[in-house]
mmCIF file of the N, C-alpha and C atoms, coordinates in Angstrom:
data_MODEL
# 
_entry.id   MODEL 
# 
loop_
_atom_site.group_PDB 
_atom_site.id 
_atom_site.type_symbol 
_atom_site.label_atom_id 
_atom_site.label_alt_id 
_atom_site.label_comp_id 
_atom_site.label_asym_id 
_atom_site.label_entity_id 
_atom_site.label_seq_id 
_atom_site.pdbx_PDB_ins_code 
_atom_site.Cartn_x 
_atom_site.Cartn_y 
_atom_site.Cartn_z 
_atom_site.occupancy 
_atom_site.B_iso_or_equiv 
_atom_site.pdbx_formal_charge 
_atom_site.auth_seq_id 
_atom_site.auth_comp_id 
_atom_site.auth_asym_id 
_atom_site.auth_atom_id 
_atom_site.pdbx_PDB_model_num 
ATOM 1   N N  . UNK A 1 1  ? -14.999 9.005   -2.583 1.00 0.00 ? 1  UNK A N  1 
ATOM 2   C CA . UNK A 1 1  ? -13.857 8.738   -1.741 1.00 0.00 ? 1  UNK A CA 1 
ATOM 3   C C  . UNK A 1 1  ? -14.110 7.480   -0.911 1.00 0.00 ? 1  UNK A C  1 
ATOM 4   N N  . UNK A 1 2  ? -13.068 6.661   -0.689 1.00 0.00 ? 2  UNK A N  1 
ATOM 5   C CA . UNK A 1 2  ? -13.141 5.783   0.109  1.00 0.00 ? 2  UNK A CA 1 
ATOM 6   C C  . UNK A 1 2  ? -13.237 5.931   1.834  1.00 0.00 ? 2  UNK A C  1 
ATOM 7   N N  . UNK A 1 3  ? -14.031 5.028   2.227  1.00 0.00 ? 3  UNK A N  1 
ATOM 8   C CA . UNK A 1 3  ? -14.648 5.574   3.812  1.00 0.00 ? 3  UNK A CA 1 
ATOM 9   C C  . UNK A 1 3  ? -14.090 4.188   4.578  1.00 0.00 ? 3  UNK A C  1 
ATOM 10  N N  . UNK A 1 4  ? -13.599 4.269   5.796  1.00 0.00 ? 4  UNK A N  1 
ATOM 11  C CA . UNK A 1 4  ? -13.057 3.437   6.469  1.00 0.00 ? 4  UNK A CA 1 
ATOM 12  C C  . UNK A 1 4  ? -13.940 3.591   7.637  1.00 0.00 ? 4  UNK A C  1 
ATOM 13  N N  . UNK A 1 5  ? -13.841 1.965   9.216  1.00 0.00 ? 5  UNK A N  1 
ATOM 14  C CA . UNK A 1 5  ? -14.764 2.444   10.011 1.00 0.00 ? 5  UNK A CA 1 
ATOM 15  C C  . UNK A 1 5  ? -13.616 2.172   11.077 1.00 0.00 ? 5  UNK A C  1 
ATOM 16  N N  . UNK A 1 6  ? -13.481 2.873   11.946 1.00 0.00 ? 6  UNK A N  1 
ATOM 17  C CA . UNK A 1 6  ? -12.769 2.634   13.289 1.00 0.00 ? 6  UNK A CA 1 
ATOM 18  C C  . UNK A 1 6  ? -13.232 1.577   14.363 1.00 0.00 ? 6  UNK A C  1 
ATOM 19  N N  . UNK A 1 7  ? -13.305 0.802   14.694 1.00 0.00 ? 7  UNK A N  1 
ATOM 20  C CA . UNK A 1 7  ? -14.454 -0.065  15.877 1.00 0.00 ? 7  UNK A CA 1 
ATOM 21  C C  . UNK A 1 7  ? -13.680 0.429   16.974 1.00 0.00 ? 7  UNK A C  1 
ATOM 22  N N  . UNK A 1 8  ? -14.998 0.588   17.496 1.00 0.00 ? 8  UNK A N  1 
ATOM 23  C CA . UNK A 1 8  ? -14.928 0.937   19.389 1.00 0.00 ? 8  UNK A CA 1 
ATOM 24  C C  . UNK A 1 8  ? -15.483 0.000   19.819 1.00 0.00 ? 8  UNK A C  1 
ATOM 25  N N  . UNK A 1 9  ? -15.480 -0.324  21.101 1.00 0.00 ? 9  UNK A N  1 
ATOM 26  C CA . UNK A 1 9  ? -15.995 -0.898  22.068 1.00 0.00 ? 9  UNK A CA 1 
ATOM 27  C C  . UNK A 1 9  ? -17.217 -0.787  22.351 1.00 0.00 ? 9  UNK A C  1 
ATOM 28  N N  . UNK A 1 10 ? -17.619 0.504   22.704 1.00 0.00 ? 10 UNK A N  1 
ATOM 29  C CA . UNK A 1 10 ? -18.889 0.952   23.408 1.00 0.00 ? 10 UNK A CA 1 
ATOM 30  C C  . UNK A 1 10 ? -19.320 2.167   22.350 1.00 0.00 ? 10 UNK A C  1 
ATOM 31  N N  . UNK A 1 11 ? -20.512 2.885   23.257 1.00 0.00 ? 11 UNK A N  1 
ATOM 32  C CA . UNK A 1 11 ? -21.053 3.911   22.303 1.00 0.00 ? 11 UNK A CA 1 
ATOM 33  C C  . UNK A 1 11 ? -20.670 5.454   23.342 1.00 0.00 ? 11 UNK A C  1 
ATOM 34  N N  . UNK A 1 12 ? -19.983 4.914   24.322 1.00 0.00 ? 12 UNK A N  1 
ATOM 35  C CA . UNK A 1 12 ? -19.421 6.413   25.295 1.00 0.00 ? 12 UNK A CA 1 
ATOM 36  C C  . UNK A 1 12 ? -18.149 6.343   24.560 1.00 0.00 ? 12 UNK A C  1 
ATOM 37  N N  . UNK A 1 13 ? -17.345 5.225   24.455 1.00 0.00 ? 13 UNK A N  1 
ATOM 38  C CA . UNK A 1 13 ? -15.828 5.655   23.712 1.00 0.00 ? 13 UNK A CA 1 
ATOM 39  C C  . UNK A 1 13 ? -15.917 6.332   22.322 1.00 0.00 ? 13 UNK A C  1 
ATOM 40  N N  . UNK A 1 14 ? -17.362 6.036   21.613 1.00 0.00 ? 14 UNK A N  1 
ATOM 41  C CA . UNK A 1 14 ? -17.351 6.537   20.503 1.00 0.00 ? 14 UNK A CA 1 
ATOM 42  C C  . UNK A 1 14 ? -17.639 8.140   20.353 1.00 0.00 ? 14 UNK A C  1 
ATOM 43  N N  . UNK A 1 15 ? -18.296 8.297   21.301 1.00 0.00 ? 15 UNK A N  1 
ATOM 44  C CA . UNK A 1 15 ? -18.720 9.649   21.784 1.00 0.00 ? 15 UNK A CA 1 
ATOM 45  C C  . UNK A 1 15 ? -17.504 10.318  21.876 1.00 0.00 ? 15 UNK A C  1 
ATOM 46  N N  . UNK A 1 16 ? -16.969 10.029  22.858 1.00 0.00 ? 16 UNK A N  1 
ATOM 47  C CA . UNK A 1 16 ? -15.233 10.365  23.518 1.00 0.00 ? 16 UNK A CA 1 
ATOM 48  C C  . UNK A 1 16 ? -14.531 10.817  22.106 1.00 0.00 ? 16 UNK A C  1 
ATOM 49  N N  . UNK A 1 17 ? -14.488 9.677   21.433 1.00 0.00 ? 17 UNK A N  1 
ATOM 50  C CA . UNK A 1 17 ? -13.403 9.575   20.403 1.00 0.00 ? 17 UNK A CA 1 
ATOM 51  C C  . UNK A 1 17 ? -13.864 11.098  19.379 1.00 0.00 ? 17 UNK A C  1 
ATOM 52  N N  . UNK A 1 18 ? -14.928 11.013  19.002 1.00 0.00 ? 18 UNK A N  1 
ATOM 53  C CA . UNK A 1 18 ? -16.014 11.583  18.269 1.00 0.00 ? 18 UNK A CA 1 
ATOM 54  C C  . UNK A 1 18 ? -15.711 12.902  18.613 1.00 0.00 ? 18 UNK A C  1 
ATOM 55  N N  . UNK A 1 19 ? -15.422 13.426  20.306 1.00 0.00 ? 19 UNK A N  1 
ATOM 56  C CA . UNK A 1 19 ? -15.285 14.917  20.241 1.00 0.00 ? 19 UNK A CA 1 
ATOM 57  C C  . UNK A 1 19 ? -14.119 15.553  19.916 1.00 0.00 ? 19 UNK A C  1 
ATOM 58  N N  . UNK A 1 20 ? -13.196 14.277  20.356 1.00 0.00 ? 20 UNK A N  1 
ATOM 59  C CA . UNK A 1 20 ? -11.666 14.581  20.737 1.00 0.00 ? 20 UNK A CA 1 
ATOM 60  C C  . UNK A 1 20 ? -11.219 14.711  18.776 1.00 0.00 ? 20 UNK A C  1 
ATOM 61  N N  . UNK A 1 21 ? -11.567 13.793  18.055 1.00 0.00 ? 21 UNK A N  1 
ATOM 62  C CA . UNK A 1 21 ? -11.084 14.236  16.649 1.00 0.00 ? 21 UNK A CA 1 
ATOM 63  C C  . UNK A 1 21 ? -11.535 15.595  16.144 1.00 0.00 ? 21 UNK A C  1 
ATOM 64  N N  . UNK A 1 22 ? -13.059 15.853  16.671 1.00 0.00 ? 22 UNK A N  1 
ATOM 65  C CA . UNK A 1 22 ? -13.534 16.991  15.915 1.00 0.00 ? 22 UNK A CA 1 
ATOM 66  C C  . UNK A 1 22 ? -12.814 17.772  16.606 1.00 0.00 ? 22 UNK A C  1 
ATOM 67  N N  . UNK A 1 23 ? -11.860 18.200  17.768 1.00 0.00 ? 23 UNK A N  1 
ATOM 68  C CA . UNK A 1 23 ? -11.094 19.002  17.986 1.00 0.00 ? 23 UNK A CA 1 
ATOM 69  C C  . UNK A 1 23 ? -9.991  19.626  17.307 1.00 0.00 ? 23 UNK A C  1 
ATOM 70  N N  . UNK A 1 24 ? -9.307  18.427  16.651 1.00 0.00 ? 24 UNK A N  1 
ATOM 71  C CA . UNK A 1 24 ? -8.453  18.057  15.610 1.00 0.00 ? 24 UNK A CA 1 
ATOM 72  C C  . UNK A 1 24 ? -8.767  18.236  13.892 1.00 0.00 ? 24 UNK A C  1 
ATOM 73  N N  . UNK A 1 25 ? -9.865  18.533  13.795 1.00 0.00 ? 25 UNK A N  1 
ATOM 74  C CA . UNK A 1 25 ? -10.867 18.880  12.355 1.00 0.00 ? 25 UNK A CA 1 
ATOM 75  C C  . UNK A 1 25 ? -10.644 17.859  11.628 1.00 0.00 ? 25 UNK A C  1 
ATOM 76  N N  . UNK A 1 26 ? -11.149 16.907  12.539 1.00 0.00 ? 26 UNK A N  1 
ATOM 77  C CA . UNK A 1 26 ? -11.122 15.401  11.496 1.00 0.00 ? 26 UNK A CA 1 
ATOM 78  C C  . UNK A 1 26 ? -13.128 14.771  11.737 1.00 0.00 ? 26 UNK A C  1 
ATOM 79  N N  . UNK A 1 27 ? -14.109 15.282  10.843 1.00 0.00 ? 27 UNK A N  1 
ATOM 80  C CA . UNK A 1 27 ? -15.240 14.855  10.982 1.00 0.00 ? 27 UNK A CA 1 
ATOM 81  C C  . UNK A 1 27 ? -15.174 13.679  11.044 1.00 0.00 ? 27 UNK A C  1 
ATOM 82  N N  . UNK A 1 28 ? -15.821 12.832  11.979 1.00 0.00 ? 28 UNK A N  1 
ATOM 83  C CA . UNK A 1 28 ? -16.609 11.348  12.348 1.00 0.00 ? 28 UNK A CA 1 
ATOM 84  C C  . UNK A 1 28 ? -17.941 11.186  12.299 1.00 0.00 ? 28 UNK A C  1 
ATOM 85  N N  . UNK A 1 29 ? -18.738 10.009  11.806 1.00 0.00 ? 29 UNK A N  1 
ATOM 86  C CA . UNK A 1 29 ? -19.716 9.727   12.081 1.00 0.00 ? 29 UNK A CA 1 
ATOM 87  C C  . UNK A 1 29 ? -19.980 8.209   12.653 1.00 0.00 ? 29 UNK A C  1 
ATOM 88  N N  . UNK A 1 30 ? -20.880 8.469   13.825 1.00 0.00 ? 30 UNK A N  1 
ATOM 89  C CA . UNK A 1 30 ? -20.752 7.193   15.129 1.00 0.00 ? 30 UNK A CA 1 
ATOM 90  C C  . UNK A 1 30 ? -21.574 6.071   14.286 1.00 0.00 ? 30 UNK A C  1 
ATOM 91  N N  . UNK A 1 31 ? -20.953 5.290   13.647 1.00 0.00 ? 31 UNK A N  1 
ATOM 92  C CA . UNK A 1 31 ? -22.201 3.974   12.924 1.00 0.00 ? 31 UNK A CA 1 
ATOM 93  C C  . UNK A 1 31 ? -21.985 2.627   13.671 1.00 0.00 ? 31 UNK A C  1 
ATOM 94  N N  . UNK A 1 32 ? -23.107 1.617   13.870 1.00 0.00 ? 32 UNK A N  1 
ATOM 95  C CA . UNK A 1 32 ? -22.835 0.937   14.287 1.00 0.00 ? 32 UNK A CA 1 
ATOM 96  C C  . UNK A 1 32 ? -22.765 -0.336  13.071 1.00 0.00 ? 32 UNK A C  1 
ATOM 97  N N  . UNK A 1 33 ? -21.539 -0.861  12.884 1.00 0.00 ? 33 UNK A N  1 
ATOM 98  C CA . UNK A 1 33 ? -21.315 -1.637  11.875 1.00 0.00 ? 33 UNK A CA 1 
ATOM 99  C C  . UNK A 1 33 ? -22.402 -3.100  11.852 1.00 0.00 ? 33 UNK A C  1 
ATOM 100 N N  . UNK A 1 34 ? -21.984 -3.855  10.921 1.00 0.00 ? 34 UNK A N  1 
ATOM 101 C CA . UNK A 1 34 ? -22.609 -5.015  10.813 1.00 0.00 ? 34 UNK A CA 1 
ATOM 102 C C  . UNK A 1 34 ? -21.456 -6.040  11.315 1.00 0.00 ? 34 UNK A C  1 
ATOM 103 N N  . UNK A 1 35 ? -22.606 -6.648  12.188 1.00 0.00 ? 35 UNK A N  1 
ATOM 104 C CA . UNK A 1 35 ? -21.707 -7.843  13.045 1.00 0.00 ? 35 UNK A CA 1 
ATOM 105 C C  . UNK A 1 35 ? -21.071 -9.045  11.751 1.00 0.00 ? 35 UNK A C  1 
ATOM 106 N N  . UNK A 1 36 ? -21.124 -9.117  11.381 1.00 0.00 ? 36 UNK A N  1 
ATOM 107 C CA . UNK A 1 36 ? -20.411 -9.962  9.820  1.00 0.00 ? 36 UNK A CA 1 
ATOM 108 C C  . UNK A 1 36 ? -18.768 -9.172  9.658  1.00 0.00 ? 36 UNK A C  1 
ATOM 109 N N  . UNK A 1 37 ? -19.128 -8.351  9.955  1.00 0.00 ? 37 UNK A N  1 
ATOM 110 C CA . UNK A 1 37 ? -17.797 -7.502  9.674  1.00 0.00 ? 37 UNK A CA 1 
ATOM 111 C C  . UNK A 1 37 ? -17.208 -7.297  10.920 1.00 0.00 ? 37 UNK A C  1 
ATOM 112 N N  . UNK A 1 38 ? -17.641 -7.451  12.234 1.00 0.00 ? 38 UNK A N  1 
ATOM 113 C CA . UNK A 1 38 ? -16.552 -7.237  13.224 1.00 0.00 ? 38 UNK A CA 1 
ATOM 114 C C  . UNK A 1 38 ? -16.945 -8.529  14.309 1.00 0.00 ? 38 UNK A C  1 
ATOM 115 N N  . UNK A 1 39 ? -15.544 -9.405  13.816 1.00 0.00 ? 39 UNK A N  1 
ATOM 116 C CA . UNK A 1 39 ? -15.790 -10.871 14.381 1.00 0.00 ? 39 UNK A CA 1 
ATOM 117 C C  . UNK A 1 39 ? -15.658 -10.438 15.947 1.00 0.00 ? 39 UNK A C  1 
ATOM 118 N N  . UNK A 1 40 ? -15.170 -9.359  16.571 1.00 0.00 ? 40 UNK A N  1 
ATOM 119 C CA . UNK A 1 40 ? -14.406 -9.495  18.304 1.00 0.00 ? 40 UNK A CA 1 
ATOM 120 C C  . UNK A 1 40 ? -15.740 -8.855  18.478 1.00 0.00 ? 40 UNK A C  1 
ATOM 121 N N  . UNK A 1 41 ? -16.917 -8.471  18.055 1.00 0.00 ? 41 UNK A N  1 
ATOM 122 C CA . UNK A 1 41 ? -18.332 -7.967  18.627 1.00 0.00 ? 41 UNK A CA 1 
ATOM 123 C C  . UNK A 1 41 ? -18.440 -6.700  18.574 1.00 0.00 ? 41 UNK A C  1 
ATOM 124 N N  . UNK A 1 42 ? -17.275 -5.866  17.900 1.00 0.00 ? 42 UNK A N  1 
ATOM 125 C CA . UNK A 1 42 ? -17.812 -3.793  18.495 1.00 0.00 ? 42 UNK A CA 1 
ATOM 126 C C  . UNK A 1 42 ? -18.958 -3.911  17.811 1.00 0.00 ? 42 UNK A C  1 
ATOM 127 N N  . UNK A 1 43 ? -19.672 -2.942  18.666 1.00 0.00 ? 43 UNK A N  1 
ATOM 128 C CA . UNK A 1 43 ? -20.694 -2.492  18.586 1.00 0.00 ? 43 UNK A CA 1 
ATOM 129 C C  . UNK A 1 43 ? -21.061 -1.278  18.226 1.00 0.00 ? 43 UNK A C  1 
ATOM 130 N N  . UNK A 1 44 ? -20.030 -0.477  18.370 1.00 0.00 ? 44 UNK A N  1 
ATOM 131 C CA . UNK A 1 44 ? -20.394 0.871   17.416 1.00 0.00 ? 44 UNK A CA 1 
ATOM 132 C C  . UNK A 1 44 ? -18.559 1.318   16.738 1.00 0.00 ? 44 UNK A C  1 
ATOM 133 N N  . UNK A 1 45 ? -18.384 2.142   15.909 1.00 0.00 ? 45 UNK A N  1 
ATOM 134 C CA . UNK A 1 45 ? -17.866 2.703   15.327 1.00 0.00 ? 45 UNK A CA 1 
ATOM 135 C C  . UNK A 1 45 ? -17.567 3.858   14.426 1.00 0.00 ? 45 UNK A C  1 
ATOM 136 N N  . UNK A 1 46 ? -16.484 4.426   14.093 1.00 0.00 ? 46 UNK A N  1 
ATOM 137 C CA . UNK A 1 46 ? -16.441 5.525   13.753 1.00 0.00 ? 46 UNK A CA 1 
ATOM 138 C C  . UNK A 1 46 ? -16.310 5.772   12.171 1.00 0.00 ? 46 UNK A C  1 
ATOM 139 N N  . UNK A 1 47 ? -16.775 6.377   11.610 1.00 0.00 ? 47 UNK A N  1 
ATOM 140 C CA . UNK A 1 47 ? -16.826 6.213   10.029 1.00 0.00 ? 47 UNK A CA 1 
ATOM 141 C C  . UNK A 1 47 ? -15.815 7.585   9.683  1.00 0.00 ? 47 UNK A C  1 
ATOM 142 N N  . UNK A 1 48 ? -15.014 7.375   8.600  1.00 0.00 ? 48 UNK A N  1 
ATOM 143 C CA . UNK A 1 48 ? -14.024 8.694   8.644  1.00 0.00 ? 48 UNK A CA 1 
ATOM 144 C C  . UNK A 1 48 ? -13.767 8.365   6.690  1.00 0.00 ? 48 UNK A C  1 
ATOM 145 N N  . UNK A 1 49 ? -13.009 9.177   6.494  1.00 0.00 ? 49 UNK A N  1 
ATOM 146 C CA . UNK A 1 49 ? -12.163 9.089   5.243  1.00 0.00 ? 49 UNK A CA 1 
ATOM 147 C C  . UNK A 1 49 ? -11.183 8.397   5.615  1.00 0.00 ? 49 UNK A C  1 
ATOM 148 N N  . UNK A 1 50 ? -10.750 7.545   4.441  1.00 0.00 ? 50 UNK A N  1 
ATOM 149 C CA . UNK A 1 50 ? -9.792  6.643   4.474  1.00 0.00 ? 50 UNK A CA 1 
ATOM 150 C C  . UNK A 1 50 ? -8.571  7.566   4.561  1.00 0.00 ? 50 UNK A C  1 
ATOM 151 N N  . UNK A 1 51 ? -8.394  8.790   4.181  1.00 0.00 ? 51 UNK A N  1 
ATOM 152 C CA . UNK A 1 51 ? -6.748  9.464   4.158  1.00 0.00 ? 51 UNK A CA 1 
ATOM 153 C C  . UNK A 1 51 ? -6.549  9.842   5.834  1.00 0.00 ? 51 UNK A C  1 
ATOM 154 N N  . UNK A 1 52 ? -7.965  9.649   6.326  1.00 0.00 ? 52 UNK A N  1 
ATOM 155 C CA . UNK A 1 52 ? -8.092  10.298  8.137  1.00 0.00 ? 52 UNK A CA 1 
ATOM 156 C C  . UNK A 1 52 ? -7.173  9.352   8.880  1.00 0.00 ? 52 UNK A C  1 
ATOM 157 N N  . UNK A 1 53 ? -7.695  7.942   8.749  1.00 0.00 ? 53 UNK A N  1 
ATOM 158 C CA . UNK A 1 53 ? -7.220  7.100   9.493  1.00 0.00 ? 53 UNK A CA 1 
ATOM 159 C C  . UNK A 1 53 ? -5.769  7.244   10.103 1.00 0.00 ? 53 UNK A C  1 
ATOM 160 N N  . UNK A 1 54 ? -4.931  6.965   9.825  1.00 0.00 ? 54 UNK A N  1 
ATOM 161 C CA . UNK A 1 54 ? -3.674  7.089   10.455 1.00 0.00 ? 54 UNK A CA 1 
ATOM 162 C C  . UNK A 1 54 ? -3.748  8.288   11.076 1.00 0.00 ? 54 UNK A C  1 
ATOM 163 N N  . UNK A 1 55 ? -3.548  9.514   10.768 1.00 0.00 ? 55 UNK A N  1 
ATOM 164 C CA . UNK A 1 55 ? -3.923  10.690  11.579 1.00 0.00 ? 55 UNK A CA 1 
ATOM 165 C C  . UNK A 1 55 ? -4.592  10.307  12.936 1.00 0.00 ? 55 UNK A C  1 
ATOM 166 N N  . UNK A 1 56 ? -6.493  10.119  12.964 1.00 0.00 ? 56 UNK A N  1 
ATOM 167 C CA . UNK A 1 56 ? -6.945  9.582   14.117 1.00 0.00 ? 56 UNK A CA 1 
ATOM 168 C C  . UNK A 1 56 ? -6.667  8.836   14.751 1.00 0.00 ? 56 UNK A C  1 
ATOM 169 N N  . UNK A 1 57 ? -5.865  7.887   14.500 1.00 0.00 ? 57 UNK A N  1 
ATOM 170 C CA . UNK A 1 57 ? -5.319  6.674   15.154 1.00 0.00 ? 57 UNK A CA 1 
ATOM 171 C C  . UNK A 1 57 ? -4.191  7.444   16.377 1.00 0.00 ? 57 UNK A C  1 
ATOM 172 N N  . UNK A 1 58 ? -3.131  8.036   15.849 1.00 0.00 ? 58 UNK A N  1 
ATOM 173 C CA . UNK A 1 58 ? -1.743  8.960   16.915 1.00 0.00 ? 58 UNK A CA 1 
ATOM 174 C C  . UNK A 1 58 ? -3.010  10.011  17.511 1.00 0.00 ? 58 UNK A C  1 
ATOM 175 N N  . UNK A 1 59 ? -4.199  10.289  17.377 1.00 0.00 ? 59 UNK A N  1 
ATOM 176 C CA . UNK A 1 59 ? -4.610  11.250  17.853 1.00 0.00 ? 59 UNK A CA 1 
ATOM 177 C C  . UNK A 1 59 ? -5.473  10.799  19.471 1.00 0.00 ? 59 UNK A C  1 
ATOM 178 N N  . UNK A 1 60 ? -6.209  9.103   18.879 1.00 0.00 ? 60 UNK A N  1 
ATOM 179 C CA . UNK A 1 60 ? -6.740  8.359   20.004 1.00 0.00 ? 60 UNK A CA 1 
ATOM 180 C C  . UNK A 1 60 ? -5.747  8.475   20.452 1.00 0.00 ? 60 UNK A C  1 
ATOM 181 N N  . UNK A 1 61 ? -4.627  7.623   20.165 1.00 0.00 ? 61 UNK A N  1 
ATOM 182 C CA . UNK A 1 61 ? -3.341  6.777   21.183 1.00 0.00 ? 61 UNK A CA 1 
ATOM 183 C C  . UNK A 1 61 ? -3.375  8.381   22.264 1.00 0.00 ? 61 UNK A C  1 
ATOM 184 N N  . UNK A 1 62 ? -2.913  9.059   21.313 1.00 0.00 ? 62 UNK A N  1 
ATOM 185 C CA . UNK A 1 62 ? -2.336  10.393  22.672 1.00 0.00 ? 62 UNK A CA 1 
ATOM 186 C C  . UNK A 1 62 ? -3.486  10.363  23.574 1.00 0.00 ? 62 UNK A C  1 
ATOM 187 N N  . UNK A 1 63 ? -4.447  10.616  23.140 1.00 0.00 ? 63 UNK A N  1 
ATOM 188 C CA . UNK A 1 63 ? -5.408  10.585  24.274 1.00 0.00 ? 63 UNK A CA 1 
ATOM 189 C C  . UNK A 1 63 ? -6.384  9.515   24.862 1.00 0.00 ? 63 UNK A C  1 
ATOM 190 N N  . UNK A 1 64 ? -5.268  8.487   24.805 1.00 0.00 ? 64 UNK A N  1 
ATOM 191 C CA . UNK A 1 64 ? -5.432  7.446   25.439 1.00 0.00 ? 64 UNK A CA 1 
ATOM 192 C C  . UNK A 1 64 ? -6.693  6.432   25.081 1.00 0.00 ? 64 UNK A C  1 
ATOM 193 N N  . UNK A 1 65 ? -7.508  7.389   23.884 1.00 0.00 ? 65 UNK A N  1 
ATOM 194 C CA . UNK A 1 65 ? -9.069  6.403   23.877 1.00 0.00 ? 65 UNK A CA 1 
ATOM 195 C C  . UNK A 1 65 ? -8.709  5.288   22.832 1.00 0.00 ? 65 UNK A C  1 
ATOM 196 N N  . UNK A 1 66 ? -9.056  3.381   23.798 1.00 0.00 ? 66 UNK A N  1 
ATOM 197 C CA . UNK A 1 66 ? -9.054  2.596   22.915 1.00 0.00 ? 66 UNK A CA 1 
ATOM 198 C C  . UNK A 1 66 ? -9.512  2.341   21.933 1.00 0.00 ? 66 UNK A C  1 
ATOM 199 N N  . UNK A 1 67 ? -9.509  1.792   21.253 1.00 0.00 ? 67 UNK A N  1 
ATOM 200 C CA . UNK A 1 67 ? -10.404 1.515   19.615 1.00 0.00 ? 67 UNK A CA 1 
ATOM 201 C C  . UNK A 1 67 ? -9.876  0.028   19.266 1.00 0.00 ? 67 UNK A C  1 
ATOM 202 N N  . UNK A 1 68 ? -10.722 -0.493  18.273 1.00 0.00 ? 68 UNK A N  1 
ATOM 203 C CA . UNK A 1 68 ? -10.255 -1.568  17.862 1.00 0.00 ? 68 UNK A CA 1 
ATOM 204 C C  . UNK A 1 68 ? -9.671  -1.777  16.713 1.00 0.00 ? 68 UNK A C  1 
ATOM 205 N N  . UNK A 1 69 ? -10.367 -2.379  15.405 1.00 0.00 ? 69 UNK A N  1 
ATOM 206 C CA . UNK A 1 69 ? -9.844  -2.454  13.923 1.00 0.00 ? 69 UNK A CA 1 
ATOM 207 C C  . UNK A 1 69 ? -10.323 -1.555  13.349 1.00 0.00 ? 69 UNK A C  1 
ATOM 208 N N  . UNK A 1 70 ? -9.790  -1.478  11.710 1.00 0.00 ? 70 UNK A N  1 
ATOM 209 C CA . UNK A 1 70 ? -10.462 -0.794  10.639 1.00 0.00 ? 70 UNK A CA 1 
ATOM 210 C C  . UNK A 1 70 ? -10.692 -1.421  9.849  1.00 0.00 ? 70 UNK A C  1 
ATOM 211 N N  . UNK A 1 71 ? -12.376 -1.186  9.568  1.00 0.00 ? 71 UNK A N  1 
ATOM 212 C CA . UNK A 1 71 ? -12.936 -1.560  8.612  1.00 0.00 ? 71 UNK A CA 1 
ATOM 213 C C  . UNK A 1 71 ? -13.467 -1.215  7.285  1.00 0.00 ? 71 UNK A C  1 
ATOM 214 N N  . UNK A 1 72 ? -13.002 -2.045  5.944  1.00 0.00 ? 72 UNK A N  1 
ATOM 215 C CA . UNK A 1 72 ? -13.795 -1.280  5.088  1.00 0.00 ? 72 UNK A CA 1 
ATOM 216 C C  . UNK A 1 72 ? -14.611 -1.256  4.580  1.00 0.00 ? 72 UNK A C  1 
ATOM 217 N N  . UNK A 1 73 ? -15.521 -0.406  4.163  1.00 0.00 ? 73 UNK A N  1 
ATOM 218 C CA . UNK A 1 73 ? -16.781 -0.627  3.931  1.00 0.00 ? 73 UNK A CA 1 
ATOM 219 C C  . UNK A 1 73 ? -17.229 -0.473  2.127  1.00 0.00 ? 73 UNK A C  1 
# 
């Protein structure tokens, strides 16, 4: 299956983000990508299934936690 990465900011938003999906039964894993791949600098990110994405995305927004792009890996 194809795996997509969420970029966060920090490694507490990823945390944040990280509990609030598994609430939602959407597993994450916190990776920190390769800087080649995220020109604005995140530093860590969330690794998911590509069918997750949109789902997690309305799930941050509601609860307010920022994120940045998606990346694929």
């Amino acid at each position: 299956m194809e795996r997509r990465i969420l970029t966060m900011t920090s490694q507490t938003l990823a945390i944040k983000a990280k509990r609030v999906l598994f609430r939602y039964g959407i597993s994450v894993k916190i990776v920190r990508p390769s800087p080649r791949l995220t020109p604005r600098g995140c530093a860590f990110g969330l690794e998911m299934e590509m069918y997750q994405i949109s789902r997690a995305i309305d799930i941050l927004e509601e609860n307010r936690i920022p994120f940045g792009e998606i990346l694929g890996i």
